[in-house]
Structures are given as structure tokens and as C-alpha cells.
RODO-2510 file (C-alpha; in nm, 4 decimals, decimal comma):
residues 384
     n   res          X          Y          Z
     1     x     4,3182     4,8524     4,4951
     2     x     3,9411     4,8899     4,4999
     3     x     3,7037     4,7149     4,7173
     4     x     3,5781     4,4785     4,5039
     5     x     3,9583     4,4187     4,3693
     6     x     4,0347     4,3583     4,7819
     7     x     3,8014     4,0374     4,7201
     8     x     3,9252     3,9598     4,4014
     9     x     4,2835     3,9029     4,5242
    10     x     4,1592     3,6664     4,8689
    11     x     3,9486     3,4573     4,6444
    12     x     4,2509     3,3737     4,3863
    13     x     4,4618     3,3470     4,7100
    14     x     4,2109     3,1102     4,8725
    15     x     4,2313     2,8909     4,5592
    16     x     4,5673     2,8856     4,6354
    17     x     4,5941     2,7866     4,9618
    18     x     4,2645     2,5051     4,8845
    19     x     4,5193     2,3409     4,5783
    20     x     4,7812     2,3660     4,8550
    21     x     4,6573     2,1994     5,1174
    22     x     4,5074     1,9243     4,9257
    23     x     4,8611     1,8740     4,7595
    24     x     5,0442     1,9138     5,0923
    25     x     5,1983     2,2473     4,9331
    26     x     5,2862     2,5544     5,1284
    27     x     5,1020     2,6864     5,3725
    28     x     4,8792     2,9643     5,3583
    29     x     5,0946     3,2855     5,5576
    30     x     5,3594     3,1505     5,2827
    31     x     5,1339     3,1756     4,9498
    32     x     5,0125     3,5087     5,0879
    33     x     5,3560     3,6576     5,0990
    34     x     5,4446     3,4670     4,7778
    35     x     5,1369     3,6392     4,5820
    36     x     5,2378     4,0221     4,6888
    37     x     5,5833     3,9983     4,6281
    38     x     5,5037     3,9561     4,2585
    39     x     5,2266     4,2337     4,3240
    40     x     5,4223     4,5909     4,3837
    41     x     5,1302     4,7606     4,3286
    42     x     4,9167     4,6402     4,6239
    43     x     5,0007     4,9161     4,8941
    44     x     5,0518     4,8027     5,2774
    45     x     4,7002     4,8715     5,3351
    46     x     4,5571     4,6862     5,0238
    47     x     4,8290     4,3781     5,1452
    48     x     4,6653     4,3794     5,5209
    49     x     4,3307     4,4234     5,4064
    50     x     4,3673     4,1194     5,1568
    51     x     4,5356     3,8696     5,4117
    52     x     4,2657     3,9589     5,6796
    53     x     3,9770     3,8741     5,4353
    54     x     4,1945     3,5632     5,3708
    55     x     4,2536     3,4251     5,7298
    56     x     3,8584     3,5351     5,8063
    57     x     3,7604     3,3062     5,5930
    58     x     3,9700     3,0196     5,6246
    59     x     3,8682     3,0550     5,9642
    60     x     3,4688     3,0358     5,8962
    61     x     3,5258     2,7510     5,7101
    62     x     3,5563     2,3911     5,9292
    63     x     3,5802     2,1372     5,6060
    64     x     3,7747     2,2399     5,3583
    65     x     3,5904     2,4572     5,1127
    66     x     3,5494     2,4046     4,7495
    67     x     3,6821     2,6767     4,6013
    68     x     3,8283     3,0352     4,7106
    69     x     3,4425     3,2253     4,5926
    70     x     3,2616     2,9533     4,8170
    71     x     3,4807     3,0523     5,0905
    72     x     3,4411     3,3996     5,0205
    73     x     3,0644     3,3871     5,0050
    74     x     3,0511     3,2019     5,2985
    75     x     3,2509     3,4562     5,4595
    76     x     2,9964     3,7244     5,3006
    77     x     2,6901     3,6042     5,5248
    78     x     2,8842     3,7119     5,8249
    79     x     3,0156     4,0191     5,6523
    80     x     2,7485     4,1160     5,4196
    81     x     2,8877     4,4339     5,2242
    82     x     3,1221     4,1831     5,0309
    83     x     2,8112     4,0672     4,8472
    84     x     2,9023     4,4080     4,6789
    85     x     3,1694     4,3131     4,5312
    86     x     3,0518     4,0648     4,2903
    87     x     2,9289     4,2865     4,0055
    88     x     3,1358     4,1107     3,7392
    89     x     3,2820     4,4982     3,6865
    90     x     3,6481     4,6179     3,6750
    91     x     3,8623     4,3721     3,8558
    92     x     3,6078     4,2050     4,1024
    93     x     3,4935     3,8794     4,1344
    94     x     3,2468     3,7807     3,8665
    95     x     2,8624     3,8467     3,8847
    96     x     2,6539     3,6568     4,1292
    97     x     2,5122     3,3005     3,9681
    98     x     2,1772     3,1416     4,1020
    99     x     2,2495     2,8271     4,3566
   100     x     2,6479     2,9499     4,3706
   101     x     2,8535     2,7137     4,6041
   102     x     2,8693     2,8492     4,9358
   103     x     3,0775     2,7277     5,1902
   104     x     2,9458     2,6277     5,5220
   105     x     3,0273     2,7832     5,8909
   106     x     3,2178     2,5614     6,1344
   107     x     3,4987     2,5211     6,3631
   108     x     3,6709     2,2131     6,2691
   109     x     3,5800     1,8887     6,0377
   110     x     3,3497     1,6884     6,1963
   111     x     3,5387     1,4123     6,2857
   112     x     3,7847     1,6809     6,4554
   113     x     3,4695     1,8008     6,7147
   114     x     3,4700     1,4400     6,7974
   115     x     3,8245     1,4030     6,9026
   116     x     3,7870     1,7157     7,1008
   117     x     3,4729     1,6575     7,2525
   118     x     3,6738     1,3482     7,3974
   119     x     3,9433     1,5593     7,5194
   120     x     3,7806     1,8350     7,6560
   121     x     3,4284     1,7868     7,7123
   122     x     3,1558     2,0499     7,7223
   123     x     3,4213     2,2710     7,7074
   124     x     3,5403     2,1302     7,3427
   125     x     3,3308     2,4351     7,1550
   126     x     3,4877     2,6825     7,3461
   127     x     3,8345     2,5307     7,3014
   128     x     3,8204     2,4846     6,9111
   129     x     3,7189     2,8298     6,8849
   130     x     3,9931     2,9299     7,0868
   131     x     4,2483     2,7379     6,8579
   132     x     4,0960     2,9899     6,5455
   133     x     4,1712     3,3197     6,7419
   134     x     4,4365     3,5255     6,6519
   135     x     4,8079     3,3836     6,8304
   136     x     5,0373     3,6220     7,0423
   137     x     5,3818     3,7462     6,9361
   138     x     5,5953     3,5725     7,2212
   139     x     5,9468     3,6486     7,2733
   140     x     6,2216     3,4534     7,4418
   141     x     6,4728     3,6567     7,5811
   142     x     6,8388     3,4785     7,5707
   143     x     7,0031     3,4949     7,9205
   144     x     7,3238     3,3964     7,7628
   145     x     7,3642     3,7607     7,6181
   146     x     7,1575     3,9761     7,8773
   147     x     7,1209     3,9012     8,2513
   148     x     6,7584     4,1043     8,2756
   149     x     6,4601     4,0563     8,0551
   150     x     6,3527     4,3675     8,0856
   151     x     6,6917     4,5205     7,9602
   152     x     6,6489     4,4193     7,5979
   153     x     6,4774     4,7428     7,3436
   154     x     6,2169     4,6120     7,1735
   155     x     6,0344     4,8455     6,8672
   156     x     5,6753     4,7706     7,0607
   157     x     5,5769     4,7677     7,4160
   158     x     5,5834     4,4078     7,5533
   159     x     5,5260     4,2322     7,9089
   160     x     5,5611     3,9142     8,1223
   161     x     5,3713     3,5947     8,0119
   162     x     5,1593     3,4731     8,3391
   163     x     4,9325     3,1712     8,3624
   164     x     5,1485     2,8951     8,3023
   165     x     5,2215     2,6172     8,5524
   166     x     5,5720     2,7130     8,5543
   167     x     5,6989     3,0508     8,5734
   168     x     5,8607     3,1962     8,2300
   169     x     6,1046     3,4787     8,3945
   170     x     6,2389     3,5200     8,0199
   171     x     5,9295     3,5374     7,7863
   172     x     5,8115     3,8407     7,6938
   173     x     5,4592     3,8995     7,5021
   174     x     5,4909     4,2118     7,2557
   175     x     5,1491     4,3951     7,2340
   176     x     5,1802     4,4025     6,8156
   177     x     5,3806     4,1577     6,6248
   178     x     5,6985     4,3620     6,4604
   179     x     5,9936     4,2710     6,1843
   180     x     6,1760     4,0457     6,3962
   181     x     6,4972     4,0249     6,1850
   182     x     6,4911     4,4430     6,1425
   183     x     6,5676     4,4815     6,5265
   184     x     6,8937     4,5443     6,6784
   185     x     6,8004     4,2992     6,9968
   186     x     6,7609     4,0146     6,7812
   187     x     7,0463     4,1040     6,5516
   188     x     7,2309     4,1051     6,8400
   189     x     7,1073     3,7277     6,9490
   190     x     6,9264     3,8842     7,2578
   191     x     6,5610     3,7789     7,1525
   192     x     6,4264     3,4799     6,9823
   193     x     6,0449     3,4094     6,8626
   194     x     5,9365     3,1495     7,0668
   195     x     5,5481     3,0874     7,1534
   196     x     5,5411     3,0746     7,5789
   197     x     5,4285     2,7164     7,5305
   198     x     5,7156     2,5799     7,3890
   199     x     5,9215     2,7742     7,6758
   200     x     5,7141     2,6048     7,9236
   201     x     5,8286     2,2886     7,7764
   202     x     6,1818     2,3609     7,7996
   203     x     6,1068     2,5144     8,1751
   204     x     6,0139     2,1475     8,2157
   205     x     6,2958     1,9623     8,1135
   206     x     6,4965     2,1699     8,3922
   207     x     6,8299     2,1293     8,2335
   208     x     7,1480     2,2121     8,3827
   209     x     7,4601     2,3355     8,3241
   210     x     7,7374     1,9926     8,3017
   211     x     7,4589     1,7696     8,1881
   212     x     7,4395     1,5641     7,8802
   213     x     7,1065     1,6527     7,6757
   214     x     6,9725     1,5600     7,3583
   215     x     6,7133     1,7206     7,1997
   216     x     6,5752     1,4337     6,9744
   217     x     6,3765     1,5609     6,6931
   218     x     6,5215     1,9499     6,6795
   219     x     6,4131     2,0932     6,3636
   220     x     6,5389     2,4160     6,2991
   221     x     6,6403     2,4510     6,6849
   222     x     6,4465     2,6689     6,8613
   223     x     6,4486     2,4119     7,2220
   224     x     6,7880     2,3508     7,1319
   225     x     6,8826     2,7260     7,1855
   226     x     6,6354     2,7721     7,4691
   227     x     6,7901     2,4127     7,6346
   228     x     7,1513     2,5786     7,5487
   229     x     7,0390     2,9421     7,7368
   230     x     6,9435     2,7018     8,0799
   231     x     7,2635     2,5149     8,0413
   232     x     7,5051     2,8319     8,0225
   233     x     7,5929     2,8000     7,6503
   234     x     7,6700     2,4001     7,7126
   235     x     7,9958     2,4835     7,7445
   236     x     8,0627     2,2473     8,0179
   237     x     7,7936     2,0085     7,9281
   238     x     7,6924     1,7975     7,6236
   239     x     7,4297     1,9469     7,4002
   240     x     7,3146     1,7193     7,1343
   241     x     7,0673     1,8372     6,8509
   242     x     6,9100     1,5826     6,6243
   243     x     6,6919     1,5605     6,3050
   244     x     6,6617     1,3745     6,0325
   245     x     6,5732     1,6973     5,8046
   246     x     6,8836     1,7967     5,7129
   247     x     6,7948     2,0956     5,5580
   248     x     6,6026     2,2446     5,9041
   249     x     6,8873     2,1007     6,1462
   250     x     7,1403     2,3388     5,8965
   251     x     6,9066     2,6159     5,9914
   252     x     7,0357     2,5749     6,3600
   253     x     7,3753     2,6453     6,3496
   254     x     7,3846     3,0280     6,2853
   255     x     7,0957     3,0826     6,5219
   256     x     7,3565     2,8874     6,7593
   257     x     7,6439     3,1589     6,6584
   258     x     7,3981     3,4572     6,6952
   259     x     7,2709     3,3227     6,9928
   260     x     7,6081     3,1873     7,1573
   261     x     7,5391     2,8772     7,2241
   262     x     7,7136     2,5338     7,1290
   263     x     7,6663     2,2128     7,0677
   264     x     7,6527     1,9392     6,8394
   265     x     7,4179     1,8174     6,5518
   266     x     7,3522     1,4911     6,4313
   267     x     7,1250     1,3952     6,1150
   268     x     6,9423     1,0627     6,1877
   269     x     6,8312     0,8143     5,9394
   270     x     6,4555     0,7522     5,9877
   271     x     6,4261     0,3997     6,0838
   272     x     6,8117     0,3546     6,2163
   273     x     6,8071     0,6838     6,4469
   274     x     7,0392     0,3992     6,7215
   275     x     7,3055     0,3699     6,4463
   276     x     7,3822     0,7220     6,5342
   277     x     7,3092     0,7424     6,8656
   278     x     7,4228     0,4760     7,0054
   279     x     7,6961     0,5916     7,2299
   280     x     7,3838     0,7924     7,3985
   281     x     7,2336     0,4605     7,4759
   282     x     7,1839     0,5315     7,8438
   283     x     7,3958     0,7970     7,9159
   284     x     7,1623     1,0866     7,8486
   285     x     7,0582     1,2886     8,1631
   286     x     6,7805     1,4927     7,9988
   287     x     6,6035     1,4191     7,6588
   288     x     6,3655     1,6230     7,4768
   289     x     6,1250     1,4151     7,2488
   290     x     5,9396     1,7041     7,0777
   291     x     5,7891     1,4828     6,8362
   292     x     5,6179     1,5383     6,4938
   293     x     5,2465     1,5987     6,5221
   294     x     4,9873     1,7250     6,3941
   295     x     4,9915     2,1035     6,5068
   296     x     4,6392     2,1005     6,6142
   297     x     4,7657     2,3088     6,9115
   298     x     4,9189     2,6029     6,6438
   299     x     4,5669     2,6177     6,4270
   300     x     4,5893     3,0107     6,5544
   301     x     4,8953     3,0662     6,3287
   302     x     4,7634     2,8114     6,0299
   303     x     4,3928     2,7382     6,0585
   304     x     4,4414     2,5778     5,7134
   305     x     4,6068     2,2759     5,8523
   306     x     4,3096     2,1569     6,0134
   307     x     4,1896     2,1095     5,6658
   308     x     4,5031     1,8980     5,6049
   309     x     4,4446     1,6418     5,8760
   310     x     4,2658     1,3050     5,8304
   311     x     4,2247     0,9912     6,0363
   312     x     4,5060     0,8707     5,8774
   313     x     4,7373     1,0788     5,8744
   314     x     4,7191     1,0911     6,2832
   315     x     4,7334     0,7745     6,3278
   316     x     5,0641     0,7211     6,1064
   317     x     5,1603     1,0237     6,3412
   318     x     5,0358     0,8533     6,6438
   319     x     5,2681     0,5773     6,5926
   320     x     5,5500     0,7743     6,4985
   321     x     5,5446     0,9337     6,8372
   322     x     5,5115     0,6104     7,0116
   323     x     5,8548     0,4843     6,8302
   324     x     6,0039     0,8050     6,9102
   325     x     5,9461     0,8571     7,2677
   326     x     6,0624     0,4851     7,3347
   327     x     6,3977     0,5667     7,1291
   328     x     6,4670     0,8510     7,3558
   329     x     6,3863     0,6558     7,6773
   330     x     6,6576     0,3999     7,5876
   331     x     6,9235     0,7132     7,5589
   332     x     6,8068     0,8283     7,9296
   333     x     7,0162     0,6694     8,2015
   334     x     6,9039     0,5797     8,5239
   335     x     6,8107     0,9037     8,7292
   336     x     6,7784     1,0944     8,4305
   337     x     6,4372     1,2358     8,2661
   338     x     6,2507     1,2171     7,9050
   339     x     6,0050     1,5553     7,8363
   340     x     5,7754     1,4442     7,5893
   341     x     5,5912     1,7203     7,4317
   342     x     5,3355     1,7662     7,1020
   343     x     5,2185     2,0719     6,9668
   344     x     4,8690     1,9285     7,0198
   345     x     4,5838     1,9271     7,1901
   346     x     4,4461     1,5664     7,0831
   347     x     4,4007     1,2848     7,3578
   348     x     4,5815     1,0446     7,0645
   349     x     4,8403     1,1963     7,0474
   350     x     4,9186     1,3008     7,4068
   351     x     4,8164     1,1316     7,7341
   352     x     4,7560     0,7980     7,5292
   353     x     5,1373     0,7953     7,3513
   354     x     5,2692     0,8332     7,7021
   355     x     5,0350     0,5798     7,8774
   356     x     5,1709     0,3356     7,6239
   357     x     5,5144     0,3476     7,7508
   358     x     5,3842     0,2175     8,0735
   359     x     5,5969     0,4854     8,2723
   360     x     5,4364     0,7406     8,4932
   361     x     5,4788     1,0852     8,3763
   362     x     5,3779     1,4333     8,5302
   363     x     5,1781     1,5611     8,2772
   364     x     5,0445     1,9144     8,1523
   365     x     4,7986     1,9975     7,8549
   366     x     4,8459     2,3513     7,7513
   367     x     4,5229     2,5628     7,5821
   368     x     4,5283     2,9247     7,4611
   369     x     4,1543     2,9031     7,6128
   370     x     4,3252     2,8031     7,9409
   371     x     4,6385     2,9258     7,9533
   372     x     4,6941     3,2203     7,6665
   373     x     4,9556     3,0462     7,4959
   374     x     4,9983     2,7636     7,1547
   375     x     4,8139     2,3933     7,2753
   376     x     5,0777     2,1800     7,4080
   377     x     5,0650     1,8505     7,5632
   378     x     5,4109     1,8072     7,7385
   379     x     5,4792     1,5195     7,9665
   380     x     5,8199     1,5006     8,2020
   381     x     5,8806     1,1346     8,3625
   382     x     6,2326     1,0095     8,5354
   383     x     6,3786     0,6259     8,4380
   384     x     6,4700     0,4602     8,7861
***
């Protein structure tokens, strides 16, 4: 593909990824990989240079822009040579027009900047910039198949994870993200993908082997298998994985088999989640709320979804963590502990959800500004 081609392609991607976030579609890693695999001819370097121009300027662009070219010309007053592009020749993007639509430079929507200038301060620039770098490729290694982290072959070079409040012994940061599924360690069930924040989170909930734990809202299980590694396989303990996607919780049993671990899964009605638990009324030692949210803390991985986000929507989430977290408290018995942890960065939907339950909590926000890693708001308290 030719240069102006190169821009072509990211513009009718962009449009793609606009009409899917408005629609609440796919996101936009997924439409990229979508578009080339109907697109043989696009080499490996015409693919990366195509998704970088794509991510660049998603990431310029705070609001949502109106189309892909707006983007794209946006993107061009940072990166002038793709100004070249538009000559309306070949297959380029068509010919410049006089007063064209260009999109406008920003970090986040505006009533996003406000939310984080209450969480964070003078430091809230710094800290929504940080959310729009480029992520880490973390690595869990599974102590249920190797004793040693530093035992498992890995394609790229890769190193502890430091900075954390807890220490990670098992997560490994690979210098260059690499085909996961291609390599022997993970075939083997030695490695997992897991961003060190979410390990922190699991460091958190300190569970043991013999104990009863349920991990409330599971998803495909990626906690569940790290919960599972701490407990010895949960052989001689209860380990309880919920959802009430059934299509993501049926994504968790052969990671389980890979992995060996076991445990059970249970598919929850939303609403009536006690109709199925309700033998685990107060018998629970640990449980892991990781509730849905709205991801503010993963923007690195899909800057689009800040686009997605309205005051709305977070407060239906807001309130949807509130019910959750007080289901799971009535599961814990006394002595045991609730971990309470969002993917998120916003005061909503952390610090206030667990001031609400009126129990005091140890609490930890996670930044990558601060700390390297996804933002996290995870929050461990004990029933009496």
C-alpha cells in the first residue's frame, strides 16, 4: 500500500469505529482486525502502519469526532506530511475542500476533565494523559504448573513488575507484546495475560487454600484462575465463579483445564442473583466484587470508550455497583472479607460506592501515571 492508501484505510476504519461506538458495536482493536482479515493484500507493515495512524488519532481526539477524515485531519496538524495524502489521486483520501471538518485536540470530553479534576487534582492533566499512553503486556505466571517465575520461556525478554503496594512475585512485564496463544508456556497453562493491576487485586483478597471464595461477577475468569493459583487449585477449598453472561462464564472453563484449576460456575439472573446464591448467604470467607464499570482505568488499551461514556450511563453503573457490592457483603460471614475493585479511576465509582456501604475499607487507587499498571480502584474491608 502507498502512503496516501495508508490514510485511506485509517479514515474508513475510523468511520468504523465512530458508527461503532455510537451504536455500542465492537470496539476499535476488534474492527481493526476485522477490516485486514478481509484485506490479504495489506502486508504486516502496511497492517501496523494503518492501526498506528488509527489509535493516534483516536487518541488526539477527546469528544468523539465526526467522521474518520475529521479525525484524520485533526491528527494531520500534529503530523503534517499526511496533508499529502489528500490529492484525490489513486486510492487516497479525496482532495482537500475549503472549511473541511476538523476534529479538535483533547484528552477526554469535557465533562470527563471534570470528574478527574475531582479525583485527582492538579495532577488530573497529567493523569488523563497517562490513561492515552500505550498499556504494557503483563503476564501472570501460574504457580499451579511452575514453582519459579522466572522458569517459564517466553518468545521476548520480560521482567518483574515493581511499584505496586503489594508485591506481585508472579507477574512478569514482557518488553514487546507477542502471539500469546502461539507459545508453548501458555499452551502449556504456565502464563496467562493479566494487566499487574488486576493481580494486585487478587494479591488483596489474600485467599487461601481450604477457604470458601466466590468471585461474584467473573466474566470470562481471569481472577477466578489467579484466586484458584493462591488457593492451590481449590482443591481443598470452595471456588465459586459467577456471571450472569453466560456466554463469557463458558469461556472459563477450558482456561480452568489448561490452567488446572477447579471450581464451580454459577450463571445468575440479574435482579435474583440470592435465588442462586443463597446457600452462600454468610458462609463466604473471601468475595471478590469486581464489578461492571466503566473502564476508564483501561482507556490505554481502548481510548475509544471514553467516547462511549455519558453521565448516564455512569450513573446506571454507579448504582449497579452499589447493589452489587451489598449482595456480596451478605454472602461474607463474620471474620471473612469483601475486595471490591473497578477498573476505574472515577471518585463515583470508587471511594463513594464503598463509603455508601457504611463499612470501613482499606483502600487503594491504582494509576499507570503512579504506579505503571491499568487504573484500578480496589477496596478490601472485613464483616465483624
Amino acid at each position: 500500500m502507498i502512503f496516501a492508501a495508508r490514510v485511506q484505510a485509517a479514515i474508513e476504519l475510523l468511520d468504523l469505529v465512530i458508527a461503532a461506538a455510537r451504536q455500542g458495536g465492537a470496539s476499535a482493536d476488534v474492527i481493526v482486525s476485522r477490516y485486514f482479515a478481509t484485506r490479504r493484500y495489506a502486508g504486516s507493515k502496511d497492517r501496523t502502519a494503518v492501526r498506528d495512524l488509527v489509535f493516534a488519532a483516536i487518541r488526539r481526539c477527546g469528544e468523539m469526532p465526526e467522521s474518520g477524515r475529521a479525525a484524520m485531519l485533526g491528527l494531520a496538524e500534529a503530523q503534517p506530511d499526511l496533508r499529502t495524502a489528500f490529492t484525490g489521486e489513486g486510492h487516497g483520501p479525496a482532495a482537500l475542500a475549503p472549511d473541511e471538518a476538523v476534529a479538535e485536540a483533547a484528552l477526554l470530553p469535557a465533562w470527563l476533565m471534570t470528574r478527574m479534576a475531582a479525583a485527582f487534582g492538579a495532577e488530573a492533566e497529567a493523569e488523563a494523559q497517562a490513561l492515552l499512553e500505550r498499556a504494557p503486556f503483563d503476564l501472570r505466571v501460574n504457580r499451579l504448573k511452575v514453582s519459579d517465575a522466572d522458569m517459564v520461556v517466553l518468545p521476548v525478554p520480560a521482567g518483574p513488575v515493581a511499584g505496586l503496594p503489594l508485591p506481585l512475585p508472579f507477574a512478569r512485564r514482557a518488553v514487546a507484546a507477542f502471539n500469546v496463544e502461539a507459545c508453548a508456556a501458555w499452551v502449556a497453562g504456565e502464563i496467562e495475560v493479566q494487566d499487574a493491576a488486576s493481580q494486585f487485586a487478587v494479591a488483596l483478597c489474600a485467599a487461601m487454600p481450604g477457604e470458601t471464595v466466590v468471585d461474584l461477577c467473573a466474566g470470562a475468569g481471569g481472577k477466578t484462575l489467579a484466586l484458584a493459583a493462591d488457593m492451590g487449585g481449590a482443591g481443598d477449598g470452595r471456588l465459586i465463579a459467577c456471571d450472569s453472561d453466560r456466554t463469557r462464564l463458558r469461556k472459563l472453563e477450558p482456561r480452568a483445564v489448561r490452567a488446572g484449576a477447579r471450581g464451580e460456575t454459577r450463571l445468575l439472573d440479574p435482579g435474583r442473583e440470592m435465588a442462586a446464591l443463597e446457600d452462600l448467604r454468610g458462609a463466604a470467607d473471601l468475595v471478590l466484587v469486581d464489578a461492571p464499570c466503566s473502564g476508564s482505568g483501561t482507556w490505554r488499551r481502548n481510548p475509544e470508550a471514553r467516547w462511549r461514556l455519558t453521565p448516564e450511563r455512569l450513573a446506571r453503573l454507579c448504582a449497579e455497583q452499589a447493589r452489587l457490592l451489598a449482595l456480596g457483603w451478605e454472602l461474607v460471614r463474620p471474620g471473612g472479607r469483601l475486595v471490591y475493585a473497578v477498573c476505574s479511576v472515577l471518585e463515583e465509582e470508587g471511594p463513594r460506592v464503598v463509603a455508601d456501604l457504611g463499612v470501613p475499607a482499606v483502600q487503594h487507587r491504582l494509576t499507570p501515571l503512579g504506579h505503571g499498571c491499568d487504573g484500578f480502584f480496589v477496596a478490601r474491608m472485613e464483616k465483624l
